[in-house]
Structures are given as C-alpha cells and as structure tokens.
C-alpha positions as CSV (number, residue, x, y, z in Angstrom):
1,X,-53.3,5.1,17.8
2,X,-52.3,3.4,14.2
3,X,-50.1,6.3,13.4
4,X,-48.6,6.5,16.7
5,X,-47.8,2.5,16.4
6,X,-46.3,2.8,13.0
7,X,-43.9,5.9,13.5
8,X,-42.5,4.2,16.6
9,X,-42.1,1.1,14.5
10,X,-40.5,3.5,11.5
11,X,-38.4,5.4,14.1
12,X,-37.1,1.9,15.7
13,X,-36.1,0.9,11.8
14,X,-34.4,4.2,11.4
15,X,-32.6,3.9,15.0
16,X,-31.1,0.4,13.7
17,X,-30.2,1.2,10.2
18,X,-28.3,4.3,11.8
19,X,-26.5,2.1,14.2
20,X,-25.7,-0.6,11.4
21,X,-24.0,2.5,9.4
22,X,-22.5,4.0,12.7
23,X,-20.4,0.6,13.4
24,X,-19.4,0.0,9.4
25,X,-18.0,3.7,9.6
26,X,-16.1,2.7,12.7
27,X,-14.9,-0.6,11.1
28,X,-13.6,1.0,8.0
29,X,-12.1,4.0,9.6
30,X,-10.3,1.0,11.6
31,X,-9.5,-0.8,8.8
32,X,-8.2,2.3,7.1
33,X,-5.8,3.3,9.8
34,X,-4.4,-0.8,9.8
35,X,-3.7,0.1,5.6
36,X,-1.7,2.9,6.8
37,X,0.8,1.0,9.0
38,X,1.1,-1.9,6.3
39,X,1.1,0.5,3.8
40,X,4.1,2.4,6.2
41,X,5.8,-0.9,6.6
42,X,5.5,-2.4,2.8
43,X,7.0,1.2,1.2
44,X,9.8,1.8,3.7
45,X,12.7,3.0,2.0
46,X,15.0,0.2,4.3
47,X,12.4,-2.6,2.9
48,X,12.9,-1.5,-0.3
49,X,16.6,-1.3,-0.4
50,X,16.9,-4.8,1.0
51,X,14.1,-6.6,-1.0
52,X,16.2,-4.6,-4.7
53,X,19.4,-6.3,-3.6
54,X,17.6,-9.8,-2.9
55,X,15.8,-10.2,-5.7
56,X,17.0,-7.3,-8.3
57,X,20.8,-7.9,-10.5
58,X,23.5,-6.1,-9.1
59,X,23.6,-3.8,-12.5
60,X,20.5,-2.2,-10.9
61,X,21.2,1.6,-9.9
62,X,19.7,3.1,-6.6
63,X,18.9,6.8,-7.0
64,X,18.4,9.1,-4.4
65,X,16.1,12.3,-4.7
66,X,19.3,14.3,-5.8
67,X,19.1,12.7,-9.0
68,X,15.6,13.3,-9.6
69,X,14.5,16.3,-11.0
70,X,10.2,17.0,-11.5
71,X,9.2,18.7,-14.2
72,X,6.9,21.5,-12.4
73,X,5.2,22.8,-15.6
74,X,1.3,24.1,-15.3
C-alpha cells in the first residue's frame, strides 16, 4: 500500500513539473516569435534609411548590395 501511495504521489510531482515546462516552452516560443516581428520592424531597410538621414550628417554614403563585395574564401 506504501509504495502504491508514494508513486502516485511521485507520478503527481512529475505530471506538474512536466506541465510547468510544457507552458514555459509555449511562453518562450511565444515570446520568440514577438522578437521576430520587432526584430522585422527595428532592421527594416525603410527604418533604417529614415532613422541615417535623421540623426546621421549628410556626408554619410548609403550603399547598396552592388557595392558590396564578400570575400567567400574557405
């Protein structure tokens, strides 16, 4: 009978532990997908372009990716 009462009482531990992890998992995937929008939003290219000729002198050169060349060495 003792066993019996203390593997329901371990199982019943393990049940709420498992639910605890279940709903952070669910929060952070949530919270993950809300850093992608921002993230989306912050690093537009229009929002960027805007905020360099608020705040940036107008000596300051935009580039496009024509101009930039990567060095693919490996």
């Amino acid at each position: 009978m003792a066993s019996v009462h203390f593997l329901k009482n371990k199982t019943r531990e393990i049940e709420i532990k498992t639910e605890k992890i279940s709903k952070n998992i669910i929060f952070m995937q949530e919270n993950i997908e809300v850093q992608k929008i921002e993230y989306g939003f912050l690093a537009s290219p229009e929002r960027i372009s805007n905020l360099a000729k608020k705040y940036l002198s107008n000596d300051y050169i935009f580039l496009t990716s024509e101009y930039i060349k990567l060095d693919e060495k490996k």
